[in-house]
C-alpha positions in Angstrom: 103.0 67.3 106.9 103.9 66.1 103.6 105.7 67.7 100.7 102.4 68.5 99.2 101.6 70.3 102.0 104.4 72.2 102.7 104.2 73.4 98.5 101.2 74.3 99.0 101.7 76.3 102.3 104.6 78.0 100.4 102.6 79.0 97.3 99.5 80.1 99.6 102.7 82.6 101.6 103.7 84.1 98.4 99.8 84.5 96.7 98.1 85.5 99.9 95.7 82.4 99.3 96.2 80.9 103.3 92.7 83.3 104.1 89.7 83.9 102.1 88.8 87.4 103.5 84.8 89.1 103.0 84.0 92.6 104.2 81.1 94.1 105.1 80.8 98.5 105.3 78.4 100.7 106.4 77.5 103.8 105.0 77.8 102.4 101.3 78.6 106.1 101.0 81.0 108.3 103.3 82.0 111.8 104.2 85.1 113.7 105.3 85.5 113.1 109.3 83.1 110.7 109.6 83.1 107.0 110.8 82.8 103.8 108.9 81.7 100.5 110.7 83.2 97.9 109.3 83.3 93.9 109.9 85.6 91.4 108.5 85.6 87.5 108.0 88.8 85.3 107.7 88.5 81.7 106.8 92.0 79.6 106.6 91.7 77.5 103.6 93.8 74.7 105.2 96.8 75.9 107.2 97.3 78.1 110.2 97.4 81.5 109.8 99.5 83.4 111.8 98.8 87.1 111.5 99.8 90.3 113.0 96.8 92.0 112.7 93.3 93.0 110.6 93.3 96.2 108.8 91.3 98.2 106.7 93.1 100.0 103.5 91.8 103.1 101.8 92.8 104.1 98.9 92.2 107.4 96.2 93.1 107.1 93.0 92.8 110.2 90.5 92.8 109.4 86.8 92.5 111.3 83.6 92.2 109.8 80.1 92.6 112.5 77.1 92.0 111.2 73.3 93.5 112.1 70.3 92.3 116.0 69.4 91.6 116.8 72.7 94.7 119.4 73.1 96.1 121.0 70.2 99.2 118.6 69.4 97.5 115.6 71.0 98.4 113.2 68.1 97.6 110.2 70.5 95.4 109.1 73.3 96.8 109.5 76.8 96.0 107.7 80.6 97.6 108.5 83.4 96.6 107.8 87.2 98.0 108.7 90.2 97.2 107.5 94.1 96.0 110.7 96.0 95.7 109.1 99.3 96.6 106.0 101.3 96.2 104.6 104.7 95.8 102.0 106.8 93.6 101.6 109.9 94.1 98.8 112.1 91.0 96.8 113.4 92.6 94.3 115.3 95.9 93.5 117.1 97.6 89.8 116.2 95.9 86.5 116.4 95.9 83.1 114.7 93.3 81.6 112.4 93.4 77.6 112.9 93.4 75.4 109.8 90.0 75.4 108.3 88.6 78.0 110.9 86.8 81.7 110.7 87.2 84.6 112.6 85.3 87.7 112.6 86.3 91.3 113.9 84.3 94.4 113.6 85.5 98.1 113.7 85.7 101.6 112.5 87.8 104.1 111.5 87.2 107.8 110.2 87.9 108.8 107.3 90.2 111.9 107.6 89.1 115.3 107.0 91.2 116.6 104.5 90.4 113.9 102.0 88.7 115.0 98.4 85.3 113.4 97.4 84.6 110.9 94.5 84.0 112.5 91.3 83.6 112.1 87.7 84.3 114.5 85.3 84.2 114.7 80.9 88.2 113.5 80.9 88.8 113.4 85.3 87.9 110.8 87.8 88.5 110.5 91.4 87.6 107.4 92.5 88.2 105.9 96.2 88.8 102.2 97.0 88.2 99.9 100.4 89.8 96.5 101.0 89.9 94.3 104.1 93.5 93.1 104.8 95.0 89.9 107.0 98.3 91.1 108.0 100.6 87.5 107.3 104.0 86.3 106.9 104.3 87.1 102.8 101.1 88.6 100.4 98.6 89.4 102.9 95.5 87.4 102.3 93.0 90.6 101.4 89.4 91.3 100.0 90.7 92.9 96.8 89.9 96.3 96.4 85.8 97.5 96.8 84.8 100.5 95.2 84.2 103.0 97.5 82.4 106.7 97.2 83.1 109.9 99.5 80.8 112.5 99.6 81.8 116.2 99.7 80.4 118.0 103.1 78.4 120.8 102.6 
């Protein structure tokens, strides 16, 4: 291994770039209690990966945005957010990805009960959020966040 390679394994440990990771989801669209199928791809882009598991992160995030005049004494516009919910669910226990190679694990999890649904309101939003997640040695190689909707069950 030469110096190149090792500054490059050191920069892919501390951006997360030693995986390209895809997801796939089904339903598009979920509901409180129910299950998700989900399947996830890895690809090393060079070096080993040495991982300690594949997850699946979901993530609420509520978020209001109020102009200038909305409220008596609003003399400026305001945006706040907040993260309502977050978990993890693992998909797969450790395992290795060798340089240049591709693994693939499917799963599910259930989203829990008491979560709220996606919604959209005149100056409220409630948005949910789905990534697929290599758990490594420094930033976790991960899809980046997906845009995700939960129903509300009738």
């Amino acid at each position: 291994m030469g110096l190149f390679d090792k500054i490059k394994g050191a920069v892919n440990t501390v951006t997360g770039g030693g995986a390209k990771v895809t997801m796939q989801f089904d339903p598009p669209t979920g509901f409180p209690g129910e299950t998700v199928a989900v399947k996830i791809q890895a690809t090393s882009t060079g070096a080993e990966v040495d991982s300690k598991g594949m997850f699946v992160d979901l993530r609420g995030t509520e978020r209001v945005d109020l102009n200038r005049g909305d409220a008596i004494g609003l003399d400026r516009s305001v945006t706040a957010s907040n993260h309502t919910f977050e978990q993890e669910f693992p998909i797969s226990g450790p395992f290795k990805i060798a340089p240049n190679e591709t693994v693939e694990f499917e799963g599910t999890f259930t989203i829990p009960p008491q979560v709220q649904p996606s919604y959209v309101g005149a100056r409220v939003q409630h948005n949910w959020e789905i990534r697929g997640r290599v758990e490594a040695f420094g930033n976790d190689p991960d899809t980046g966040y997906l845009a995700y909707r939960i129903g509300a069950k009738q």
